[in-house]
MIMI-118248 format. One record per residue (C-alpha): residue number from 1; residue in three letters; x, y, z. Coordinates in Angstrom, 3 decimals. Layout:
N
<site NUM; "ALA"; <X; Y; Z>> ...
***
This chain:
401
<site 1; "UNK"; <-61.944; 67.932; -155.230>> <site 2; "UNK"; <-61.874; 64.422; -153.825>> <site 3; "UNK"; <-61.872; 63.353; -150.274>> <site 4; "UNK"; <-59.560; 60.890; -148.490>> <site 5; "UNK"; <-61.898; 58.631; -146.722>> <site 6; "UNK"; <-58.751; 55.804; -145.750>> <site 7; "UNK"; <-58.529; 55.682; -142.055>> <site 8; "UNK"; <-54.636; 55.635; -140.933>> <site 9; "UNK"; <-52.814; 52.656; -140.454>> <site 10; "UNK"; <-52.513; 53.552; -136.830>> <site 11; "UNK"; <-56.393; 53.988; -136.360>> <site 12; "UNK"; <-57.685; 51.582; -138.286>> <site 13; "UNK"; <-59.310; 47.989; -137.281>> <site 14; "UNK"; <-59.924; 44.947; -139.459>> <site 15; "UNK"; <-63.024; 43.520; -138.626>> <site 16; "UNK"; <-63.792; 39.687; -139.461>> <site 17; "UNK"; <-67.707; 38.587; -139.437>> <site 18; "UNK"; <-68.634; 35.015; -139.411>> <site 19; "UNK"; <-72.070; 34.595; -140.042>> <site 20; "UNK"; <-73.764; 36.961; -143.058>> <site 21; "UNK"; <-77.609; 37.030; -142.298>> <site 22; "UNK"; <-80.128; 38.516; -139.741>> <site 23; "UNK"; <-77.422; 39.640; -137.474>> <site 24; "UNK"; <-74.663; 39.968; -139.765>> <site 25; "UNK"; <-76.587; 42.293; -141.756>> <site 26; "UNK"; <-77.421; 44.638; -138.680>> <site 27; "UNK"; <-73.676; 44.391; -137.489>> <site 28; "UNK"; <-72.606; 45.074; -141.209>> <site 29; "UNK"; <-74.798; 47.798; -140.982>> <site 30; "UNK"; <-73.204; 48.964; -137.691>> <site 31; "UNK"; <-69.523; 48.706; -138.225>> <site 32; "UNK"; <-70.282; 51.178; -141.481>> <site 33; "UNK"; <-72.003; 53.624; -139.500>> <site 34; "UNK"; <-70.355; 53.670; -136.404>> <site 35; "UNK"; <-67.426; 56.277; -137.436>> <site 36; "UNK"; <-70.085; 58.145; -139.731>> <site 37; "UNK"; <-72.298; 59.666; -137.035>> <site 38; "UNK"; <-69.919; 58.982; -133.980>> <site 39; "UNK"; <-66.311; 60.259; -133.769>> <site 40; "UNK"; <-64.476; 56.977; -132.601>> <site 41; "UNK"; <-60.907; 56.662; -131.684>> <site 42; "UNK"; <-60.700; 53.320; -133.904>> <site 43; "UNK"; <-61.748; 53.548; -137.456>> <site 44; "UNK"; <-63.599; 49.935; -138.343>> <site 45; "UNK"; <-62.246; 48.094; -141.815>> <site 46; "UNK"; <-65.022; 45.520; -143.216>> <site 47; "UNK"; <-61.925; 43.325; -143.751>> <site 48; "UNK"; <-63.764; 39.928; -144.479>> <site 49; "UNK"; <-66.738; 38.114; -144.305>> <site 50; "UNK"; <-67.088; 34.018; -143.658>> <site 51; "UNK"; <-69.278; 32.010; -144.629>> <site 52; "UNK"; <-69.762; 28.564; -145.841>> <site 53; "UNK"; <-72.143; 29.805; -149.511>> <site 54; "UNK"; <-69.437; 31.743; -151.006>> <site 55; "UNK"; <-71.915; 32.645; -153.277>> <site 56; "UNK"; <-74.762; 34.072; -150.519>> <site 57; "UNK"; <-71.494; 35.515; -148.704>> <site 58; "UNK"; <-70.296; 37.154; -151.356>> <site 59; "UNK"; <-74.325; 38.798; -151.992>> <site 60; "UNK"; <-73.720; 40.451; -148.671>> <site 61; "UNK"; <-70.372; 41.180; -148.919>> <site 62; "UNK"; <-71.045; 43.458; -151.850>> <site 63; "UNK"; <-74.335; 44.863; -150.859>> <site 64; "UNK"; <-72.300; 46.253; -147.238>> <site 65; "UNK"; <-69.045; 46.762; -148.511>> <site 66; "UNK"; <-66.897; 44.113; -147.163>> <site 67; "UNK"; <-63.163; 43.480; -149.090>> <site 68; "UNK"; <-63.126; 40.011; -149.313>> <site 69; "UNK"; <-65.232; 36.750; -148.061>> <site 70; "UNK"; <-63.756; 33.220; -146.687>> <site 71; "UNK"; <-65.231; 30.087; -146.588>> <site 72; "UNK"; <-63.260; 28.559; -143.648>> <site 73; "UNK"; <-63.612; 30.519; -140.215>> <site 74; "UNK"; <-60.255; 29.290; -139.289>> <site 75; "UNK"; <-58.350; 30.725; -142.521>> <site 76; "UNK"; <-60.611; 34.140; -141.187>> <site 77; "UNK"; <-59.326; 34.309; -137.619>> <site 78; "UNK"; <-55.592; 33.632; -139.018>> <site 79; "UNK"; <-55.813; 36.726; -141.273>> <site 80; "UNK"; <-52.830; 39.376; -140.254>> <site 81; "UNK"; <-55.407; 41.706; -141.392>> <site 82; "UNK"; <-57.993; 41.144; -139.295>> <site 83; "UNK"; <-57.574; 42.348; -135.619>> <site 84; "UNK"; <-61.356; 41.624; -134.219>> <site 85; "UNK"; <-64.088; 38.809; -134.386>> <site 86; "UNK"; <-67.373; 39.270; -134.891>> <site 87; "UNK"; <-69.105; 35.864; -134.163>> <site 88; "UNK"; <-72.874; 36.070; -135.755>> <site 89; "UNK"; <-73.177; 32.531; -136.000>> <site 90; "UNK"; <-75.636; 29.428; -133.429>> <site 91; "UNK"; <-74.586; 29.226; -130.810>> <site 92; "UNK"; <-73.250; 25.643; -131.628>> <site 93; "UNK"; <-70.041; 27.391; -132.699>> <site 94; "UNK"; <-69.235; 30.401; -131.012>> <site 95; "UNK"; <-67.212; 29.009; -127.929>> <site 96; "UNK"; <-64.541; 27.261; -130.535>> <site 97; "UNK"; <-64.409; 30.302; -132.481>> <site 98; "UNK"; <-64.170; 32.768; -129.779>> <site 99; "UNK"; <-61.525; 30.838; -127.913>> <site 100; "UNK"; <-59.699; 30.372; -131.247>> <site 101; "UNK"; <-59.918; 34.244; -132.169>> <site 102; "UNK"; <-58.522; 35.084; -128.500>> <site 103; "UNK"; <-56.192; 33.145; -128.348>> <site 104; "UNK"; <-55.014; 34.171; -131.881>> <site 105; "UNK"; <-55.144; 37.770; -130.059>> <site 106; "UNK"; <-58.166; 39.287; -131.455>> <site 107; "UNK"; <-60.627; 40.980; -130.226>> <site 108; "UNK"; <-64.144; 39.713; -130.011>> <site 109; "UNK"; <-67.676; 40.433; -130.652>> <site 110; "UNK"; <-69.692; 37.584; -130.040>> <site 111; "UNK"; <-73.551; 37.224; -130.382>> <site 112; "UNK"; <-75.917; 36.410; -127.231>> <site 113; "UNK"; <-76.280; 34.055; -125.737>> <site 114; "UNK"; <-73.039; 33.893; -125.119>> <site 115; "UNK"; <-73.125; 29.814; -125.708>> <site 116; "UNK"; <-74.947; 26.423; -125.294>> <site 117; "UNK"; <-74.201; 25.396; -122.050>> <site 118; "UNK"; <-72.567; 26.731; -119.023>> <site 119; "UNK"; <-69.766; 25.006; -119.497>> <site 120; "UNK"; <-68.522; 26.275; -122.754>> <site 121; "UNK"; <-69.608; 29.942; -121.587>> <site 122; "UNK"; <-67.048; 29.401; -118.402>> <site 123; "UNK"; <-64.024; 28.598; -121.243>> <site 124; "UNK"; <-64.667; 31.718; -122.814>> <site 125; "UNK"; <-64.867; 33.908; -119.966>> <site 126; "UNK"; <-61.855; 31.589; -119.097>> <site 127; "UNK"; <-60.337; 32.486; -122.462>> <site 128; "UNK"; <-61.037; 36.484; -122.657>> <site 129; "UNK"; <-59.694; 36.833; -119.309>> <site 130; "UNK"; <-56.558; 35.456; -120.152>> <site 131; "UNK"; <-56.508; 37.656; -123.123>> <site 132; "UNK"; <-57.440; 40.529; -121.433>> <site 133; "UNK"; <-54.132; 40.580; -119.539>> <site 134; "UNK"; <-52.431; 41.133; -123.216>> <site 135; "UNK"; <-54.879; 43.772; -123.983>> <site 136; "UNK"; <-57.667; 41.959; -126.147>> <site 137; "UNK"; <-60.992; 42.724; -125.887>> <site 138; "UNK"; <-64.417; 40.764; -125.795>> <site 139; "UNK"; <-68.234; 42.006; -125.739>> <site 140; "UNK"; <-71.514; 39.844; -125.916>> <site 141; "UNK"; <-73.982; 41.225; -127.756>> <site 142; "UNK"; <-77.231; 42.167; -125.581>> <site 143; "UNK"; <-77.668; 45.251; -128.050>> <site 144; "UNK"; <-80.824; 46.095; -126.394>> <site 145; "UNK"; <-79.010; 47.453; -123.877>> <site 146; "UNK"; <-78.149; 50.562; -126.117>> <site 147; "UNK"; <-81.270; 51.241; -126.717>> <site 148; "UNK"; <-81.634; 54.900; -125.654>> <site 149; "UNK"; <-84.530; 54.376; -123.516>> <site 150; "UNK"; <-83.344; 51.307; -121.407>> <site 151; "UNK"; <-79.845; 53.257; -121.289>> <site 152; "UNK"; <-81.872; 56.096; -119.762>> <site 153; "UNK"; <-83.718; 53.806; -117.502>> <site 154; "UNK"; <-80.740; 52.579; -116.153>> <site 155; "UNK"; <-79.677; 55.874; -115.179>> <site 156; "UNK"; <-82.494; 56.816; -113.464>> <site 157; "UNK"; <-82.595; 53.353; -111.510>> <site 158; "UNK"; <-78.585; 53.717; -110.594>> <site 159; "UNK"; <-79.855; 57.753; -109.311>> <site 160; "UNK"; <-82.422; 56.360; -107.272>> <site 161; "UNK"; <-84.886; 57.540; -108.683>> <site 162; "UNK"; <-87.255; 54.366; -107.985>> <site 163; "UNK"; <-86.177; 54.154; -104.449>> <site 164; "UNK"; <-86.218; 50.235; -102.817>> <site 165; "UNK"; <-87.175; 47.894; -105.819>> <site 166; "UNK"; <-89.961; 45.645; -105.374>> <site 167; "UNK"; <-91.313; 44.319; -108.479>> <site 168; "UNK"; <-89.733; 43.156; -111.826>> <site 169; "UNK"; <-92.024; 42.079; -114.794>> <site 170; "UNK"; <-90.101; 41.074; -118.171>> <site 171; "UNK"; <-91.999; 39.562; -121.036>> <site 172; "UNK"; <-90.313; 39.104; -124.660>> <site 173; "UNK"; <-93.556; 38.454; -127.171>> <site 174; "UNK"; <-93.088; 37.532; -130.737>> <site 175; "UNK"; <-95.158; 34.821; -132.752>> <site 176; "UNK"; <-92.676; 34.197; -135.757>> <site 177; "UNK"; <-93.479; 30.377; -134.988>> <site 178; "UNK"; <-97.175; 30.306; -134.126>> <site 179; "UNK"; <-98.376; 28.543; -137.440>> <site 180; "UNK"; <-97.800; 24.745; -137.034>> <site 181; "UNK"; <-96.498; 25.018; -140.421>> <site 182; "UNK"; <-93.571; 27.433; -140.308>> <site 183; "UNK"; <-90.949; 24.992; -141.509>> <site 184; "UNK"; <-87.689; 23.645; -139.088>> <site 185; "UNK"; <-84.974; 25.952; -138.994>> <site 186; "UNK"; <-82.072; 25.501; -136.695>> <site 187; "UNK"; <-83.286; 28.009; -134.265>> <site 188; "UNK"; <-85.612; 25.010; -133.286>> <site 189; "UNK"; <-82.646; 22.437; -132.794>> <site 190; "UNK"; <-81.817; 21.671; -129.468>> <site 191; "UNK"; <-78.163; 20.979; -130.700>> <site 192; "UNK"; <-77.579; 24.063; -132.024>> <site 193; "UNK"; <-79.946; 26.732; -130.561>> <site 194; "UNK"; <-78.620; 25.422; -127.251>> <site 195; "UNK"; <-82.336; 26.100; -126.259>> <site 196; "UNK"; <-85.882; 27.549; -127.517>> <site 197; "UNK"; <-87.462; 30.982; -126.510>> <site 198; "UNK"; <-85.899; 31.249; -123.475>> <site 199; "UNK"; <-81.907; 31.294; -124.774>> <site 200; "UNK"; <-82.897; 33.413; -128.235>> <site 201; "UNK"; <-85.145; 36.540; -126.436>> <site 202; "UNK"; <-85.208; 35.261; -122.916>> <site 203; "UNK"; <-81.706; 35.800; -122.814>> <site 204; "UNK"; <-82.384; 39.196; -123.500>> <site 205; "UNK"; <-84.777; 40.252; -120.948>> <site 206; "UNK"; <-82.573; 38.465; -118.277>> <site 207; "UNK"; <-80.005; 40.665; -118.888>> <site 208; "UNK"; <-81.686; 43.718; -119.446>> <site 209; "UNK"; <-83.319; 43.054; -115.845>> <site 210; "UNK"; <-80.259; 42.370; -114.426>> <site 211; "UNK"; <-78.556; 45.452; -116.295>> <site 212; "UNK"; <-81.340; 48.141; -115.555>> <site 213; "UNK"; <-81.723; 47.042; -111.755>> <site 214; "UNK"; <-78.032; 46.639; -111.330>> <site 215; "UNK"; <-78.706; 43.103; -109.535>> <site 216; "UNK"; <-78.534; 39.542; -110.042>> <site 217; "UNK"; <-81.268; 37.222; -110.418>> <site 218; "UNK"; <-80.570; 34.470; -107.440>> <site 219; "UNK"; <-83.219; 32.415; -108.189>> <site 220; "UNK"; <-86.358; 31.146; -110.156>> <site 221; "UNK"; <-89.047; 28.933; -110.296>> <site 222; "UNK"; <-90.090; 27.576; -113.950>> <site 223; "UNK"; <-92.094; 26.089; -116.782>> <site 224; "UNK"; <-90.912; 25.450; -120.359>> <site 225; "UNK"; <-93.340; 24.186; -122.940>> <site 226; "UNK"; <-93.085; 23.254; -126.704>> <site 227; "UNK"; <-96.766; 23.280; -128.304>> <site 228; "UNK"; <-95.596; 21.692; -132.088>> <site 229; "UNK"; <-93.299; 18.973; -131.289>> <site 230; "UNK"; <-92.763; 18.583; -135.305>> <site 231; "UNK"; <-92.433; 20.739; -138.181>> <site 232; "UNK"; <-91.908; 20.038; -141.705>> <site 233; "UNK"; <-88.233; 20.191; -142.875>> <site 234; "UNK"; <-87.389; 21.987; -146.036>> <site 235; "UNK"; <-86.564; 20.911; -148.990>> <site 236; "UNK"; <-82.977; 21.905; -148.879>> <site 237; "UNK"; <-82.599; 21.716; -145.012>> <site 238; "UNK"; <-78.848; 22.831; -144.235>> <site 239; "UNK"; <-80.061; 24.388; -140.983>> <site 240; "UNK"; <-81.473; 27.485; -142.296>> <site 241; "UNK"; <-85.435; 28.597; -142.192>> <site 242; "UNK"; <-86.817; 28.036; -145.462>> <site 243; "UNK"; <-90.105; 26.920; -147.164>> <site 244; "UNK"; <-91.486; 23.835; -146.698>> <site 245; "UNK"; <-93.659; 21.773; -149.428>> <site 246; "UNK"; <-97.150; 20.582; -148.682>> <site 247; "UNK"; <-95.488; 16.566; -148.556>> <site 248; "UNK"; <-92.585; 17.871; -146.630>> <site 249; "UNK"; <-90.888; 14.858; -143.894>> <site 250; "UNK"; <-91.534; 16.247; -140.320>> <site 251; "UNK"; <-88.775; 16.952; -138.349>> <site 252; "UNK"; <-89.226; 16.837; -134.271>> <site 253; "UNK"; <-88.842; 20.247; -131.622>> <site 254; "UNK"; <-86.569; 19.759; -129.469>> <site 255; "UNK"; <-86.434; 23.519; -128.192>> <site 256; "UNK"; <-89.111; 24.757; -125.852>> <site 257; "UNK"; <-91.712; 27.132; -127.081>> <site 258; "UNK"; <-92.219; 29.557; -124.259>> <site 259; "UNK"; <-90.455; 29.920; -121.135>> <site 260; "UNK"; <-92.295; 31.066; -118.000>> <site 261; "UNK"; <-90.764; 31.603; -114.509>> <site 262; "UNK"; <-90.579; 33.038; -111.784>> <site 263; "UNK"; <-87.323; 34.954; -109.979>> <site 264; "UNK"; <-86.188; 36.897; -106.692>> <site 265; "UNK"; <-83.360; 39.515; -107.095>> <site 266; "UNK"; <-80.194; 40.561; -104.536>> <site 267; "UNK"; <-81.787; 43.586; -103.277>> <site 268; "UNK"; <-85.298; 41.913; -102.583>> <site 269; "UNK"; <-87.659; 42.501; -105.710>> <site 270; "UNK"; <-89.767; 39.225; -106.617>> <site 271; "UNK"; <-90.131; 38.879; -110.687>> <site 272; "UNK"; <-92.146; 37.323; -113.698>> <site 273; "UNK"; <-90.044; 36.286; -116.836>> <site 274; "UNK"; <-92.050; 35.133; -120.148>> <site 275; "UNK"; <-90.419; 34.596; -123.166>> <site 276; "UNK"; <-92.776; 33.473; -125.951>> <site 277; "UNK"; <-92.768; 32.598; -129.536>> <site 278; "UNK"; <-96.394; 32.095; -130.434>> <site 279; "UNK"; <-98.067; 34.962; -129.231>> <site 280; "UNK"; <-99.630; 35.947; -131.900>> <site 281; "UNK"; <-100.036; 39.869; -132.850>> <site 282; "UNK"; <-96.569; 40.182; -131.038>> <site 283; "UNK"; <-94.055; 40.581; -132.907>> <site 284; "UNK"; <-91.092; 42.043; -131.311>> <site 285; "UNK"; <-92.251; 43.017; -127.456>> <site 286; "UNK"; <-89.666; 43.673; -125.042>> <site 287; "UNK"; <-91.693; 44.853; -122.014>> <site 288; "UNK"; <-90.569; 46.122; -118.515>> <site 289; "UNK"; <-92.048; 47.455; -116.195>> <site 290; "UNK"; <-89.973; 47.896; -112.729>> <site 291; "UNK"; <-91.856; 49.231; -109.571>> <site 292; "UNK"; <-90.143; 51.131; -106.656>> <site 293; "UNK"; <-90.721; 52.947; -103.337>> <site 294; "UNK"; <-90.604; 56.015; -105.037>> <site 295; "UNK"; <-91.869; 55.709; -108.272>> <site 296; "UNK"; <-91.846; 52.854; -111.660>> <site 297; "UNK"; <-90.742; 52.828; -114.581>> <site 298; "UNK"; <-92.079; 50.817; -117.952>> <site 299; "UNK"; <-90.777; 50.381; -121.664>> <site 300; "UNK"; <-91.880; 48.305; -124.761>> <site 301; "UNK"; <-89.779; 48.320; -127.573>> <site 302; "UNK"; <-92.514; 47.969; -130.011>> <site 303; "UNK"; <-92.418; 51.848; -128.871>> <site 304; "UNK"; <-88.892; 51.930; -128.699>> <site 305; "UNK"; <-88.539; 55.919; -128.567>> <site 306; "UNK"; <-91.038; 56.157; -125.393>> <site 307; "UNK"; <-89.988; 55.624; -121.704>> <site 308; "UNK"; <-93.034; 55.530; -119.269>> <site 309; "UNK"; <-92.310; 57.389; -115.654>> <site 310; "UNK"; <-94.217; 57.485; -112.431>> <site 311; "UNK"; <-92.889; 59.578; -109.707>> <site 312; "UNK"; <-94.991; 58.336; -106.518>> <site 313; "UNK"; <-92.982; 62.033; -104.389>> <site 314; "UNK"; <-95.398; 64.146; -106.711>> <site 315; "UNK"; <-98.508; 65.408; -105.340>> <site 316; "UNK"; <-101.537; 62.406; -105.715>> <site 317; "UNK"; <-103.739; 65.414; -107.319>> <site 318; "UNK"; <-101.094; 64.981; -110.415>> <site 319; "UNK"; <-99.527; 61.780; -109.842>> <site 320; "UNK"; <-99.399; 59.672; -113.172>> <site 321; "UNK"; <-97.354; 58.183; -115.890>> <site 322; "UNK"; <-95.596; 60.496; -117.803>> <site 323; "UNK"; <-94.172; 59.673; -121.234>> <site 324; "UNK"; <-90.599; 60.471; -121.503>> <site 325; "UNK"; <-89.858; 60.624; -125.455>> <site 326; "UNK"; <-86.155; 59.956; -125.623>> <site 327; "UNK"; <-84.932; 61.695; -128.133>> <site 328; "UNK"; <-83.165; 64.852; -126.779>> <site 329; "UNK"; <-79.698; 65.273; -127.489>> <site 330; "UNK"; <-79.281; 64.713; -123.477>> <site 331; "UNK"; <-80.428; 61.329; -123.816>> <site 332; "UNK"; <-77.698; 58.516; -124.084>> <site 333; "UNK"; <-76.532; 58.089; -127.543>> <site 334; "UNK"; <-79.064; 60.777; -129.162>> <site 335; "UNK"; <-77.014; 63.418; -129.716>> <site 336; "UNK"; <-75.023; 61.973; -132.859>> <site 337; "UNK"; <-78.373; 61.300; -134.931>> <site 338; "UNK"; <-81.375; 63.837; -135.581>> <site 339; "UNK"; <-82.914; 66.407; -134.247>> <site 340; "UNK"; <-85.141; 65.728; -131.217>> <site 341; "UNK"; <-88.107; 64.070; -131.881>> <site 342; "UNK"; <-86.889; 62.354; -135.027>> <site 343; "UNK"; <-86.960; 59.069; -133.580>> <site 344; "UNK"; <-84.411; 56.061; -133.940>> <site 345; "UNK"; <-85.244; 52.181; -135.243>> <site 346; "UNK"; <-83.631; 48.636; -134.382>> <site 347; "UNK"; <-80.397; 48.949; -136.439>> <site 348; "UNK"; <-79.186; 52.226; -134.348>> <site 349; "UNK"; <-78.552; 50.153; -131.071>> <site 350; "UNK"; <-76.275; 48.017; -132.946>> <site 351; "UNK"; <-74.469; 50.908; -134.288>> <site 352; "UNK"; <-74.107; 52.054; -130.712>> <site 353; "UNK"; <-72.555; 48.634; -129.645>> <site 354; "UNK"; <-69.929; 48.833; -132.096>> <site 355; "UNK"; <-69.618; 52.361; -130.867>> <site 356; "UNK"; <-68.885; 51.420; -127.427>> <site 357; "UNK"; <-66.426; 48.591; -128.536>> <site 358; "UNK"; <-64.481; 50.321; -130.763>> <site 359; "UNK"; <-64.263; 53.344; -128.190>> <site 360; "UNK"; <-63.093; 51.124; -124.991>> <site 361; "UNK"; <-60.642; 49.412; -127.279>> <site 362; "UNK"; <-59.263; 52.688; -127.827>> <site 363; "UNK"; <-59.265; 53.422; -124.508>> <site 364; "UNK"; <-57.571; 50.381; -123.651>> <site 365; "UNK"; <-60.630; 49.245; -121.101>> <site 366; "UNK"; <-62.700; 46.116; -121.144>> <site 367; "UNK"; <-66.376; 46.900; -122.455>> <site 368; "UNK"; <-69.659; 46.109; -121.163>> <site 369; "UNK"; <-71.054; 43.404; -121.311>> <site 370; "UNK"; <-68.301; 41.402; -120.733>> <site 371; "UNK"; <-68.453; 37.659; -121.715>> <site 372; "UNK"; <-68.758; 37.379; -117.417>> <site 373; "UNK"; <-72.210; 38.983; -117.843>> <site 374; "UNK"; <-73.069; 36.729; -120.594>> <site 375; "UNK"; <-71.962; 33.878; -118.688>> <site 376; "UNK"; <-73.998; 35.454; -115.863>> <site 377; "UNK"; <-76.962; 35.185; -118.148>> <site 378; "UNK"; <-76.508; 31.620; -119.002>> <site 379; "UNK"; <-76.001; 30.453; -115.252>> <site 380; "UNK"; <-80.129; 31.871; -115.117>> <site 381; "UNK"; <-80.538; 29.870; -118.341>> <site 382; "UNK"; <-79.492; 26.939; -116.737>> <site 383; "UNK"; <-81.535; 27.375; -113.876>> <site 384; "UNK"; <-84.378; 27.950; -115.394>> <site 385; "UNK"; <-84.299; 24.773; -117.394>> <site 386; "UNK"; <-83.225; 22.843; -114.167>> <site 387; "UNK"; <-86.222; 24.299; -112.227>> <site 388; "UNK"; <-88.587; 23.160; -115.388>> <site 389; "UNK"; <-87.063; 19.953; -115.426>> <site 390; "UNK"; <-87.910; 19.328; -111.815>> <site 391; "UNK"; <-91.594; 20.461; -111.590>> <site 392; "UNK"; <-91.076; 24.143; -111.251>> <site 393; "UNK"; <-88.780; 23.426; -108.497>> <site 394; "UNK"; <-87.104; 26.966; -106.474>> <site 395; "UNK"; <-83.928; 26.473; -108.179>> <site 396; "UNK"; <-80.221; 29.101; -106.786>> <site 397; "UNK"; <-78.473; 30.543; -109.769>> <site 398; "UNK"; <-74.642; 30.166; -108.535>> <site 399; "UNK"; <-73.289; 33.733; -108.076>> <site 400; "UNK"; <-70.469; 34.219; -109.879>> <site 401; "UNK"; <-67.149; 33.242; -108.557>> 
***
């Protein structure tokens, strides 16, 4: 007996990724297992994969099942085939090739942050809009917000279950770059990173803040600091981390290190941002911690499955933290995967992202985040390194128009 595993013409989606490493792996990963464990109205075809190594492409491409890989981005978006964009590439390149894949009417998936500048993030909110109005879709990628946990807290923020918010506290730790002698990568380069720790995880806790609370950041007060202002390039420097010989050239910084700053929010609560790099024993910390009139709630994703609750209504004799383990099949998400208690890792949240993509375009909605949140996001960015720039200056994030 065999089974037919081809998705109908009618259901089906050809899926385009541009970009093949850290996150294209996890999105490969994702687009596979989305209609394995979730029953989604679209049915996701690993149509192609670009990238400029045909050879390193074509690695990935067998290893997760893609059809076919391009070398050219453009010849990628122009494929009949191919009906969405998924943009893993720096963020030096994913304004032209998000504009170019809307306006070539496909749907988009596009890494965070959403861009470079603020500028090229208003042409592609510019650019999805107008697509939207044809039906075309477009999602930034701030995965973390399908993390079960922070999906949960939201809930219980938007139920009112912490009453009138008073404090934020956000800190993203890792220490990936704390030895002086990790080599230059392009994550480093102003030019392409668009910016250091604060665009590549501070992004993240901005809008994770903003998401759980359900409020805008309005404005901040900041510090940005680079502690090695050279590394040494690698031998074959194209842009990509590698290893660096003892007599390796130096190569200057030009990103900041760690980002520090300080922020008020529409509803009132004060806050404390710090996105870091080099602190060492941290590898992968998302922390929040959000204090109400009627209670708080914390979460670090180095204990991703845990949410931390404090109900200040209870009785004082029993007040305290309780730990929430999210993995009941109420929970959002949950109850396609295991059996309570079996917990989930990094990769699922991506697989839930492509989840709720492939299910709004389905629906014929426009998912969330939108590339407005992301440029939402970047309008903080921007801030932030404006308040830096100007002594730790109060700087106003513009609200949106």
């Amino acid at each position: 007996m065999t089974v037919d595993d081809t998705p109908t013409p009618a259901t089906s989606l050809g899926i385009g990724m541009v970009g093949y490493a850290f996150m294209g792996a996890a999105h490969s990963q994702a687009w596979r297992n989305a209609p394995s464990f979730f029953d989604v109205p679209v049915v996701p075809r690993l149509v192609a994969l670009g990238g400029r190594n045909s050879e390193a492409a074509g690695d990935v491409a067998r290893r997760f099942g893609w059809e076919s890989v391009e070398t050219d981005w453009r010849r990628l978006v122009a494929r009949d085939d191919v009906g969405l964009v998924d943009v893993c590439t720096p963020g030096d390149t994913h304004a032209e090739i998000a504009i170019a894949a809307l306006e070539a009417g496909k749907h988009v998936l596009c890494e965070k942050p959403l861009a470079n500048s603020v500028a090229e993030a208003e042409a592609m909110v510019e650019a999805a809009e107008k697509a939207a109005e044809s039906g075309v879709r477009s999602l930034v990628g701030f995965t973390y917000r399908r993390v079960p946990a922070i999906a949960l807290a939201r809930q219980l923020v938007a139920e009112g279950r912490l009453g009138q918010l008073h404090h934020v506290r956000a800190q993203y730790l890792q220490d990936w770059i704390a030895d002086p002698a990790a080599p230059l990568s392009w994550r480093l380069q102003k030019e392409r990173a668009g910016s250091g720790a604060l665009g590549d995880i501070g992004a993240h806790i901005v809008d994770l803040t903003q998401f759980i609370t359900g409020e805008r950041i309005t404005g901040v007060s900041a510090i940005l600091e680079t502690f090695v202002k050279e590394r040494p390039i690698p031998d074959s420097f194209t842009g990509l981390a590698g290893s660096a010989t003892a007599e390796a050239e130096l190569g200057a910084v030009t990103v900041d290190d760690t980002a520090l700053f300080l922020a008020r929010f529409t509803g009132g609560a004060v806050a404390s941002f710090e996105a870091t790099r080099f602190a060492t024993g941290r590898k992968n910390a998302i922390r929040i911690e959000i204090n109400g009139s009627k209670g708080s709630l914390a979460f670090d994703f180095e204990d991703m499955n845990v949410l931390n609750l404090f109900d200040n209504t209870e009785d004082d004799r029993l007040a305290g933290f309780r730990r929430v383990l999210v993995t009941e099949p109420s929970h959002p998400y949950v109850s396609a995967w295991w059996p309570a208690g079996h917990g989930l890792g990094y990769e699922h949240a991506f697989t839930h992202q492509a989840v709720d993509l492939l299910t709004a375009i389905g629906e014929g909605r426009d998912p969330e985040p939108s590339f407005a949140d992301g440029l939402a996001v970047q309008r903080v960015l921007a801030a932030v390194e404006d308040s830096a720039a100007a002594g730790s200056a109060w700087t106003e994030v513009p609200a949106p128009a």
